[in-house]
MMTF fields as JSON, N, C-alpha, C and O atoms, coordinates in Angstrom:
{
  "mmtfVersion": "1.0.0",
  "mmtfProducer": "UNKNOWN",
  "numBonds": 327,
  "numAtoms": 328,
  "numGroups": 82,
  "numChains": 1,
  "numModels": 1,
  "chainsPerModel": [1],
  "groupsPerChain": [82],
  "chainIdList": ["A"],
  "bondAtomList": [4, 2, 8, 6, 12, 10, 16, 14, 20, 18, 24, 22, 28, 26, 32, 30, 36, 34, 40, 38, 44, 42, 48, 46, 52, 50, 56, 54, 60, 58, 64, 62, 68, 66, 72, 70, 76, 74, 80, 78, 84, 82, 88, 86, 92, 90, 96, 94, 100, 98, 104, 102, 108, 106, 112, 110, 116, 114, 120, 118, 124, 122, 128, 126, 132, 130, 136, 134, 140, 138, 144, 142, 148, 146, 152, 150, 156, 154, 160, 158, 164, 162, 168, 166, 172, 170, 176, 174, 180, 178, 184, 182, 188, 186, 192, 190, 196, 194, 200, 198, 204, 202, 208, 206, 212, 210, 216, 214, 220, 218, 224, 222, 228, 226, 232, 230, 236, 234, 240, 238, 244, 242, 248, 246, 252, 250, 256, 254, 260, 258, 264, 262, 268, 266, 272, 270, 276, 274, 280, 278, 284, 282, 288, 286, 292, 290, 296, 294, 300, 298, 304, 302, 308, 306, 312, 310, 316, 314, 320, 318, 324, 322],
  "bondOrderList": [1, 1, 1, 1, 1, 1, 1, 1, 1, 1, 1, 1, 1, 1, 1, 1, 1, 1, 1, 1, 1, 1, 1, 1, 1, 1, 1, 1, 1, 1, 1, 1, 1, 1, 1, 1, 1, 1, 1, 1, 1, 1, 1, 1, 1, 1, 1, 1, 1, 1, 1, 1, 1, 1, 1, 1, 1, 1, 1, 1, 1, 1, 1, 1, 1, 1, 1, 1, 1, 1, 1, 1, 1, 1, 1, 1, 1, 1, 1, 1, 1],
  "groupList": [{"groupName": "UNK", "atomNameList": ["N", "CA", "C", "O"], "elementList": ["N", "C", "C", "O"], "formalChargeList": [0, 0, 0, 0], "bondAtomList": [1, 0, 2, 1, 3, 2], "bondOrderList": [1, 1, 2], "singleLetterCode": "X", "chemCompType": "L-PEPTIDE LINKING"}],
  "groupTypeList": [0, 0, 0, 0, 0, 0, 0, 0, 0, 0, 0, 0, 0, 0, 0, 0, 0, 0, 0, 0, 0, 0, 0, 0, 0, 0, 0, 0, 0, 0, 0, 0, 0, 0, 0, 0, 0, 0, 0, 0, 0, 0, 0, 0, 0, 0, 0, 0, 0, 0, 0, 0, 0, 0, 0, 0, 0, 0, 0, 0, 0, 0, 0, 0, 0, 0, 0, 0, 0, 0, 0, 0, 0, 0, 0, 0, 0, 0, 0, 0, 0, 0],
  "groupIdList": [1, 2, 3, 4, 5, 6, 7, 8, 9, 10, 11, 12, 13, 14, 15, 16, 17, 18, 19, 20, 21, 22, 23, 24, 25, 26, 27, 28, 29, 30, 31, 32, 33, 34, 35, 36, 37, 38, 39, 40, 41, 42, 43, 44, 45, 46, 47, 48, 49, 50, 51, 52, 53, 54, 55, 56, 57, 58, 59, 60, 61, 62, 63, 64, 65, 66, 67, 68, 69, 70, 71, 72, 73, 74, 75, 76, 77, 78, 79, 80, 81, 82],
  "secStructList": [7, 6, 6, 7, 7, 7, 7, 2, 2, 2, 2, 6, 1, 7, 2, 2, 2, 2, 2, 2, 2, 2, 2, 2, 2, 2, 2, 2, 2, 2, 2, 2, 2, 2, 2, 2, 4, 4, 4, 1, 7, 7, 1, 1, 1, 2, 2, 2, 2, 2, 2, 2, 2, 2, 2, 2, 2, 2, 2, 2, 2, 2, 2, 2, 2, 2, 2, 2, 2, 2, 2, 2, 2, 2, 2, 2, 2, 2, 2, 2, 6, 7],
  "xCoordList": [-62.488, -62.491, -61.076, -60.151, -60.923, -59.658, -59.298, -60.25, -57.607, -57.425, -57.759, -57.9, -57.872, -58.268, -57.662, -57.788, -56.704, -55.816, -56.382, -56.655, -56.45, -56.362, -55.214, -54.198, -55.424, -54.59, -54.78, -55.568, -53.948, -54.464, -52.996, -52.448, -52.894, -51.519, -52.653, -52.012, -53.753, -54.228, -55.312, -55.65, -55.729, -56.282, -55.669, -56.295, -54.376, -53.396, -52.446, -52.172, -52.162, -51.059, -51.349, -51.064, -52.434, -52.944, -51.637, -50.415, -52.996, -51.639, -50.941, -49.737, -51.029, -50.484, -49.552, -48.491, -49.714, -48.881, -47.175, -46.045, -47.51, -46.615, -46.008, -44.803, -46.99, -46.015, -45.215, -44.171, -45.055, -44.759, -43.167, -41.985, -43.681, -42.58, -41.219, -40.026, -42.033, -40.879, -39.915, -38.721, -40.602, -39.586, -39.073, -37.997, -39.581, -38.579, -37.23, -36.2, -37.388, -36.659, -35.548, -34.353, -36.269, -35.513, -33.967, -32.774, -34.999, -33.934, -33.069, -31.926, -33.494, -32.451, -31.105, -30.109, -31.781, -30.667, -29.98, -29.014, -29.995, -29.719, -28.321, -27.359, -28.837, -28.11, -27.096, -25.951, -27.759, -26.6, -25.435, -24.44, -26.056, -25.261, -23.733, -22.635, -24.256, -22.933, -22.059, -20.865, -22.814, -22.28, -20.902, -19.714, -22.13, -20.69, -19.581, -18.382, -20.039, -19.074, -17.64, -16.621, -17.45, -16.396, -15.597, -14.376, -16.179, -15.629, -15.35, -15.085, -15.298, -15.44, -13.857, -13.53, -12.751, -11.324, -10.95, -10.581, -11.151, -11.48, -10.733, -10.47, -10.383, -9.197, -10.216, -9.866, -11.4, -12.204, -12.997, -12.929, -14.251, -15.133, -16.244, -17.218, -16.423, -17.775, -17.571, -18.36, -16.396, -16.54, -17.041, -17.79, -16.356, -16.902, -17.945, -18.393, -18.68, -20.59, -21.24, -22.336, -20.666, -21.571, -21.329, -22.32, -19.987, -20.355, -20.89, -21.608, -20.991, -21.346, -23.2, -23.871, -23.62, -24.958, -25.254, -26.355, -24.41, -25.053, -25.236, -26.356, -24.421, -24.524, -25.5, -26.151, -25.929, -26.74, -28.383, -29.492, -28.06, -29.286, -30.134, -31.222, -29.219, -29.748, -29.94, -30.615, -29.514, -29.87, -31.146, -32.001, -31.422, -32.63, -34.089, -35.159, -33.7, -34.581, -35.287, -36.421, -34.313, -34.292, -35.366, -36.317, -34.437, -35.313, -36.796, -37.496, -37.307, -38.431, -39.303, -40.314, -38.768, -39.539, -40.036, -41.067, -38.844, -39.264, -40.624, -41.598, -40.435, -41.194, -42.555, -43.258, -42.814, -44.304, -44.303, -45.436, -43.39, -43.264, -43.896, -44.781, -43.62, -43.717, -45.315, -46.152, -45.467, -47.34, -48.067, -49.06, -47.827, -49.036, -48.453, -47.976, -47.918, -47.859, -48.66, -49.607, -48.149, -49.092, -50.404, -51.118, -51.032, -52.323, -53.108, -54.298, -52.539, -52.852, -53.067, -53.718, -52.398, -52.051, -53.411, -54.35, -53.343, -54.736, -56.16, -57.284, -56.015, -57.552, -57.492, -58.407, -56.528, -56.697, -57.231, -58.213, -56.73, -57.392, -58.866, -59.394, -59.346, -60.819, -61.775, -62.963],
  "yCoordList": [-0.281, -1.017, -1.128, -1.395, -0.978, -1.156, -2.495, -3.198, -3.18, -3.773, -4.762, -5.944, -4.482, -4.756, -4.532, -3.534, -5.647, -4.937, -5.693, -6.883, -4.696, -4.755, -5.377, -4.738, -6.103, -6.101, -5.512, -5.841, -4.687, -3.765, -4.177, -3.63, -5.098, -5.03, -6.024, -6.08, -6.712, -7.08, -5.755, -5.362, -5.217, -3.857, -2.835, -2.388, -2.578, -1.909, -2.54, -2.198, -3.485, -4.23, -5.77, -6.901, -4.951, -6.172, -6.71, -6.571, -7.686, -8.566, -7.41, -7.549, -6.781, -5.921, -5.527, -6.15, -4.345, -4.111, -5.201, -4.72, -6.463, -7.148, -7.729, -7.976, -8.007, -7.989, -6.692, -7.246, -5.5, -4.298, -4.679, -4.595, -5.044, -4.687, -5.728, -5.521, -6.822, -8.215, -7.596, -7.822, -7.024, -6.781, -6.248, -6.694, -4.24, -3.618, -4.176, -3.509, -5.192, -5.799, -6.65, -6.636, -7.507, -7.785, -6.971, -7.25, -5.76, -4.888, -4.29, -3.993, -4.027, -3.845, -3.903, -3.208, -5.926, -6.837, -6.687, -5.952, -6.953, -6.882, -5.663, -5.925, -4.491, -2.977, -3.365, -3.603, -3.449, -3.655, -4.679, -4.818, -5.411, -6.661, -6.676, -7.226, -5.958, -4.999, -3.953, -3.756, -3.33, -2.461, -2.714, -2.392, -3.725, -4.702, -5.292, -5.237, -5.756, -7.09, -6.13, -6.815, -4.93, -4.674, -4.23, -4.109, -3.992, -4.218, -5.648, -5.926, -6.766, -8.284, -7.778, -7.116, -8.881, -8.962, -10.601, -11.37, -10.921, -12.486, -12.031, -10.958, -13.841, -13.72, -13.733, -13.425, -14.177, -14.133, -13.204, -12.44, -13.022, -12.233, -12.948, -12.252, -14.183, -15.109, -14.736, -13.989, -15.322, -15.139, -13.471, -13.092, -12.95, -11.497, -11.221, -10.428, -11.689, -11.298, -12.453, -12.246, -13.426, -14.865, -13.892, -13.7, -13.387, -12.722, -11.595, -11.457, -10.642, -9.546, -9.864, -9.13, -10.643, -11.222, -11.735, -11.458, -12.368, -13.076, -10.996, -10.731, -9.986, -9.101, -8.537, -7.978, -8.507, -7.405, -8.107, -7.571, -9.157, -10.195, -9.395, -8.834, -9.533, -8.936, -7.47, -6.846, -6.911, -5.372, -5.39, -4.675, -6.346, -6.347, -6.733, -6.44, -7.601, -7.55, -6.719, -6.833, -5.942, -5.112, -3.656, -2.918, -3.926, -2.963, -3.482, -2.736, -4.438, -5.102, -4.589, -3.898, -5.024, -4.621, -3.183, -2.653, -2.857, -1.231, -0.703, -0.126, -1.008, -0.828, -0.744, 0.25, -2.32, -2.947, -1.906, -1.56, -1.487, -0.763, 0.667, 1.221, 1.02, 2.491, 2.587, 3.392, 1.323, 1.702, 1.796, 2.506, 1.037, 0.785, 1.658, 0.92, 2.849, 3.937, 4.874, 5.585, 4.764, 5.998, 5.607, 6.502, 4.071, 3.996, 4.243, 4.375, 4.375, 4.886, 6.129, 6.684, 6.664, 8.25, 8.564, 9.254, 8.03, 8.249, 7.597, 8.036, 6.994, 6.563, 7.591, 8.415, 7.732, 9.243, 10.21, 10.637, 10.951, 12.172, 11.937, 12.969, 11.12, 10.865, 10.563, 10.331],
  "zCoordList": [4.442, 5.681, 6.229, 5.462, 7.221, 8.491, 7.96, 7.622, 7.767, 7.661, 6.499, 6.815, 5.463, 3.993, 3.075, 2.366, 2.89, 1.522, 0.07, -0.086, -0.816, -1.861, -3.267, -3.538, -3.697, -4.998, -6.471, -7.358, -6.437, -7.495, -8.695, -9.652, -8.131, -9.769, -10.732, -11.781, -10.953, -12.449, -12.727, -13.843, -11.495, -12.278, -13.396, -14.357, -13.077, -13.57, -14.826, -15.976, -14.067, -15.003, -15.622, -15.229, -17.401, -18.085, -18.747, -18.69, -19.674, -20.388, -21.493, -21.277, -22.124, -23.276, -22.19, -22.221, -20.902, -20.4, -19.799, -19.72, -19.526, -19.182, -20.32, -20.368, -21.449, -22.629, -23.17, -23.515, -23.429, -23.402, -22.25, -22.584, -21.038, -20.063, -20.553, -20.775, -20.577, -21.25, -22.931, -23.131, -23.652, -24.529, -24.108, -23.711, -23.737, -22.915, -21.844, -21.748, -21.255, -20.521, -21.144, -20.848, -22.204, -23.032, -24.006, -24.124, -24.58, -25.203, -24.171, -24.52, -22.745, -21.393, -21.534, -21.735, -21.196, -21.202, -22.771, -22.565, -23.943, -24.291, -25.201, -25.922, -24.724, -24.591, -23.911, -24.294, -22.425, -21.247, -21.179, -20.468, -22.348, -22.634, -23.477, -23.389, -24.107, -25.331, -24.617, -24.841, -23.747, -22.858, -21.924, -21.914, -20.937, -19.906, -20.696, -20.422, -21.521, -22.273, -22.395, -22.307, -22.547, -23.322, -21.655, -21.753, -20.209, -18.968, -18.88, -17.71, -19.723, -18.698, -19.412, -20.396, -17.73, -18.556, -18.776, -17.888, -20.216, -20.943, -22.095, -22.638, -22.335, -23.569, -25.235, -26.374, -24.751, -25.824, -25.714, -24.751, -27.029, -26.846, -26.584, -26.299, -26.587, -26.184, -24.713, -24.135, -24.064, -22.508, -21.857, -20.957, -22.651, -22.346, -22.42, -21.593, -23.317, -23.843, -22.862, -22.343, -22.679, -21.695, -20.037, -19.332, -19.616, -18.421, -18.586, -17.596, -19.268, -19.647, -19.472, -18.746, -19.986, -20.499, -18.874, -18.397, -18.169, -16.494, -16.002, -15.566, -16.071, -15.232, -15.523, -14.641, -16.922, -17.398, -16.941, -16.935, -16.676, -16.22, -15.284, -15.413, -14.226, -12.657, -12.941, -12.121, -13.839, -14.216, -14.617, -14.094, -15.739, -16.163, -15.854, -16.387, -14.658, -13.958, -12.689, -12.222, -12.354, -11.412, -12.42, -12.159, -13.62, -14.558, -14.38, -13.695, -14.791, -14.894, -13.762, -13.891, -12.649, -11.354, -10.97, -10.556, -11.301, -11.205, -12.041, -11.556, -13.19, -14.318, -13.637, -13.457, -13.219, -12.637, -11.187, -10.854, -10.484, -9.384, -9.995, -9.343, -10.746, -11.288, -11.647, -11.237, -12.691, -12.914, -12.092, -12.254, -10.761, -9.778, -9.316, -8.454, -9.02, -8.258, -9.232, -8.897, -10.44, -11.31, -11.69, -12.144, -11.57, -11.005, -10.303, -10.59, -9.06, -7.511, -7.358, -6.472, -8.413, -7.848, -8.761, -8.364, -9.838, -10.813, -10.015, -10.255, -9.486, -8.375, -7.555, -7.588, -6.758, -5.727, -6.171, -5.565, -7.488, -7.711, -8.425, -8.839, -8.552, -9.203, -8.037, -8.258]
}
């Protein structure tokens, strides 16, 4: 029907899947976290890993989104051809 949108992200994206995405996201942040830290310029290494840990934040969520962005496209694309 004209003008009928659908929500197709709980078709696609159950609970296993969003648990799946949260660790992944988790280990992200966490990678990215070790990563930045050794760019932060701090006299300690806590301050370095505490800013290191705020940047890798917004990385990791951006990761996250994508993630959920990515299935419901390769859902879609899997309803189309059937």
């Amino acid at each position: 029907m004209e003008g009928e949108t659908t929500d197709h992200y709980r078709d696609y994206c159950g609970g296993v899947f969003k648990a799946v995405s949260v660790v992944l996201a988790l280990v992200f942040w966490v990678v990215f976290t070790v990563i930045l830290a050794g760019f932060v310029p701090a006299q300690t290494a806590f301050w370095q890993y505490v800013w290191g840990g705020f940047t890798a934040l917004s990385m990791a969520g951006v990761f996250f989104v994508a993630v959920h962005m990515f299935w419901l496209v390769v859902g879609e694309q899997r309803r189309a051809r059937l």
